[in-house]
N, C-alpha and C positions, 0 to 999 in steps of 0.2 A: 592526582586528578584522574578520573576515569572519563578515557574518550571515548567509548561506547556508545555507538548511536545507538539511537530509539526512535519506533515509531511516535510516539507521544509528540519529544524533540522536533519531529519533522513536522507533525502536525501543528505544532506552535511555532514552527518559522516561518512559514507559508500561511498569507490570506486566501481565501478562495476556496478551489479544488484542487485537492491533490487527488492523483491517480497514480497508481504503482502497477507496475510493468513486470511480466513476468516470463521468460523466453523456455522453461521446462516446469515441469511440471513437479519435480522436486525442490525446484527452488520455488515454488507456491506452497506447495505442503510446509519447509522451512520458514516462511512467512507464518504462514498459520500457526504455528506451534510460537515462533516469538511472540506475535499477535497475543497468544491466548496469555503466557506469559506476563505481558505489559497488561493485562486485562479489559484488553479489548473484546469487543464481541459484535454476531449479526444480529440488529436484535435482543432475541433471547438465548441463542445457541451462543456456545465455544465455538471458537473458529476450527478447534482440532474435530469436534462434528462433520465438518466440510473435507477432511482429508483424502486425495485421489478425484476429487471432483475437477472437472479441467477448469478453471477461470485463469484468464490471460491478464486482465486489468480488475483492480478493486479500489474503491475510490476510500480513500482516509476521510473521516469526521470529527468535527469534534464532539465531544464526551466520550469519546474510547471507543465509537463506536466504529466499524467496517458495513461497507452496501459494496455489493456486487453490479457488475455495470453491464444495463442492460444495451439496446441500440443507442440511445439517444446518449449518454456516455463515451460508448466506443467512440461516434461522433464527434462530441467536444476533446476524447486524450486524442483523436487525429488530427483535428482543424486549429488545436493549441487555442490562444487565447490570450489576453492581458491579463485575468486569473485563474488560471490551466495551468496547473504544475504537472508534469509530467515525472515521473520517479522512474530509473532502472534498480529495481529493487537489490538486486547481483551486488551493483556498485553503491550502493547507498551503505548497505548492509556492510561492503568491504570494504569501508574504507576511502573510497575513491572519490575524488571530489568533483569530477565531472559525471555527475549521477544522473541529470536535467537531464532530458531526450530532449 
């Protein structure tokens, strides 16, 4: 059995908004690159496109796709919500099962 998370995966357990969290800036680049991988995208770009760009949160979609979160985003991953997932992408990606901010 392979326990390999996946964006996809997270995206299917969660109603709502998911938002994923991101505290360097290499661990968003490593985002991006699984992202492109799972084949997701913004849009019309690969997310490996976006590489070195700073973004701190990116809100998960469904159909594979990624948006980038403007003000009113940052908003909703700080005030949470009944469906407001919050993701530390670090811990989701390792493993770790308290990943929820």
């Amino acid at each position: 059995m392979n326990d390999k998370r996946t964006l996809e995966n997270l995206r299917n357990k969660y109603e709502g908004h998911i938002y994923l969290s991101f505290h360097s800036q290499g661990e968003y680049d490593d985002f991006l690159a699984e992202a492109e991988r799972e084949g997701f995208r913004f849009g019309e770009s690969l997310p490996t496109e976006h590489l070195g760009e700073p973004w701190d949160i990116v809100s998960l979609l469904d159909g594979k796709k990624l948006a980038f979160c403007g003000m009113v985003s940052h908003t909703a991953f700080h005030s949470g919500g009944e469906n407001v997932h919050r993701v530390g992408y670090a811990k989701f990606i390792g493993g770790d099962d308290d990943y929820l901010i």
